[in-house]
C-alpha positions as CSV (number, residue, x, y, z in Angstrom):
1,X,39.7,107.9,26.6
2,X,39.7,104.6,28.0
3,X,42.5,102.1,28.0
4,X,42.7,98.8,26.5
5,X,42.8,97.0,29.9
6,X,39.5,98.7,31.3
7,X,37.8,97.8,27.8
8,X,38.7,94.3,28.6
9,X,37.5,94.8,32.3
10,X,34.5,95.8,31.7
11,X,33.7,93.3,29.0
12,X,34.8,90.9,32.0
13,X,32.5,92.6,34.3
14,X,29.5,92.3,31.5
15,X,30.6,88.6,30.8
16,X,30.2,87.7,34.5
17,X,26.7,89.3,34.7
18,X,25.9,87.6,32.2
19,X,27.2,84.0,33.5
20,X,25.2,84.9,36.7
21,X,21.7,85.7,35.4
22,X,20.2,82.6,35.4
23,X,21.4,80.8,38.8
24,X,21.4,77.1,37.1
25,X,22.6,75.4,40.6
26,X,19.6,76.9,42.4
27,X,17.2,74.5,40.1
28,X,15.3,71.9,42.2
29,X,16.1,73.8,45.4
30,X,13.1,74.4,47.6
31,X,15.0,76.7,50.7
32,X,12.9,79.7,51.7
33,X,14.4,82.5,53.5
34,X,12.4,85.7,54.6
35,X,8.8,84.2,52.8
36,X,10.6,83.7,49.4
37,X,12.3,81.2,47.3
38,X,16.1,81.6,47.8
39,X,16.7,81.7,43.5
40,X,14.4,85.1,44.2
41,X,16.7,86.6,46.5
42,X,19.5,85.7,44.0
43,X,18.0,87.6,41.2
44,X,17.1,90.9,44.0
45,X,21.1,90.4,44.6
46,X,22.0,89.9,40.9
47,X,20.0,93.4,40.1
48,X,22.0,95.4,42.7
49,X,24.9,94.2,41.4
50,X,24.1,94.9,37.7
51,X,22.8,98.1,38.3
52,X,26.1,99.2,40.8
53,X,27.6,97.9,38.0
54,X,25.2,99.7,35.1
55,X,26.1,102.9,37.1
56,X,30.1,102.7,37.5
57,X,29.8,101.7,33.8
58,X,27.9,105.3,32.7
59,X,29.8,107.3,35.2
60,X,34.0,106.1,34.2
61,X,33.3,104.5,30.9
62,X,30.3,105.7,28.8
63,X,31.4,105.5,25.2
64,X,32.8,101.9,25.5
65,X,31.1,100.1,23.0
66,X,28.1,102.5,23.1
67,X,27.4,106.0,21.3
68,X,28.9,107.4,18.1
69,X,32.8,106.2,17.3
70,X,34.1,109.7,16.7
């Protein structure tokens, strides 16, 4: 079973993905690192995160919020 406090940590964790998705201060700018527009690396750097995140998630607290409430 999963506490009260990790419930709320992981809806902080989900919140703060969520926040970060769309990199609003990285509109307008033009830097390239590597061949590629620097808001493209930030999305290849928000997708490791979510799915390191995703993963933790399934493996300490599947059943948070998802499957059947038995």
């Amino acid at each position: 079973m999963v506490s009260r406090a990790e419930r709320y940590g992981w809806a902080g964790v989900f919140l703060t993905l969520v926040a970060l998705a769309i990199p609003w201060f990285l509109w307008g700018n033009s830097t390239v690192v590597a061949g590629l527009p620097v808001w493209v690396w930030w999305h290849v750097g928000w997708l490791v995160l979510s799915s390191l995140a995703f993963a933790l998630f399934a493996d300490r607290a599947w059943g948070v919020w998802v499957g059947d409430p038995a």
